[in-house]
N, C-alpha and C positions, 0 to 999 in steps of 0.2 A: 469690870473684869480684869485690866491690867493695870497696874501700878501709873504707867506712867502714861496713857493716851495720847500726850503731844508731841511724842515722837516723831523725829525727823522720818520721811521715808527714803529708801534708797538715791531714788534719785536726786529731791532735794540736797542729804550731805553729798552728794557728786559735785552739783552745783555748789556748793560751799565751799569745798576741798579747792574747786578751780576759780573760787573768787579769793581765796585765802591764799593765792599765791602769791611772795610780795619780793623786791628788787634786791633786800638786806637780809641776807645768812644767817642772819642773828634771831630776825624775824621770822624765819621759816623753819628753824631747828625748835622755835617755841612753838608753833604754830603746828610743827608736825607730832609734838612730842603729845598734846593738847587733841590732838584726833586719835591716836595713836591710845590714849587712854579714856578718851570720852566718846568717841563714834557712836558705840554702842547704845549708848543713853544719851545723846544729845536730842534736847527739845528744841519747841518751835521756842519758845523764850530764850534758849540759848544762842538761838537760828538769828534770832532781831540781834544778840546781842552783839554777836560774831560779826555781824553786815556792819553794825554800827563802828564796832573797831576797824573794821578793813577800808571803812570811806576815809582814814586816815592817814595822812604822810607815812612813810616808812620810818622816820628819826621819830615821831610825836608816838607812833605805836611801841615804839622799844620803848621810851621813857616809859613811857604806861607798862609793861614787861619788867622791865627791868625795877619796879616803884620810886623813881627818880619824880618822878608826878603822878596826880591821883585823877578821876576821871570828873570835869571839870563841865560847866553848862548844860549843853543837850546832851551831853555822855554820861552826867550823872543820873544812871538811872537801875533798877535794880537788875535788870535783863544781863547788862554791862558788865557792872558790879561781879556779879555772880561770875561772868564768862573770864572776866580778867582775874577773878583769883584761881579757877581752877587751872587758866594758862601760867600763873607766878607759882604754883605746884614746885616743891624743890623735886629736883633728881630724885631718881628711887636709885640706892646706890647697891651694888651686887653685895653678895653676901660671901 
């Protein structure tokens, strides 16, 4: 019936939002901008991929952000993949 069925429900992205909180600016202005445009359709495969990134340092996740490095042994997976490029998303710039 709907397009996407593995959509997060409410409270799950609640629980995400508050596990996506992290100690570097840098990393929470990406992080916010990345809900901010995906909430809405965030799946449970985006759900793995999200947790996967946030089990990581704050410095190793901006590299990853920033593409300074690619995602590397157990992170290389498509869940990840996927999450990490709609976070490397450029700016939408005013018009």
């Amino acid at each position: 019936m709907t397009d996407m069925p593995d959509l997060v429900d409410a409270r799950t992205l609640s629980r995400l939002r508050w596990r996506c909180r992290r100690g570097l600016l840098e990393n929470d202005l990406f992080i916010e901008r990345f809900f901010a445009r995906h909430a809405a359709t965030l799946t449970q495969a985006h759900a793995q991929g999200l947790q996967a990134l946030m089990d990581l340092p704050d410095h190793d996740l901006l590299d990853l952000f920033l593409a300074r490095t690619e995602p590397a042994g157990a992170l290389a997976r498509p869940d990840v993949s996927e999450v990490l490029g709609l976070m490397r998303e450029p700016r939408m710039h005013a018009a």
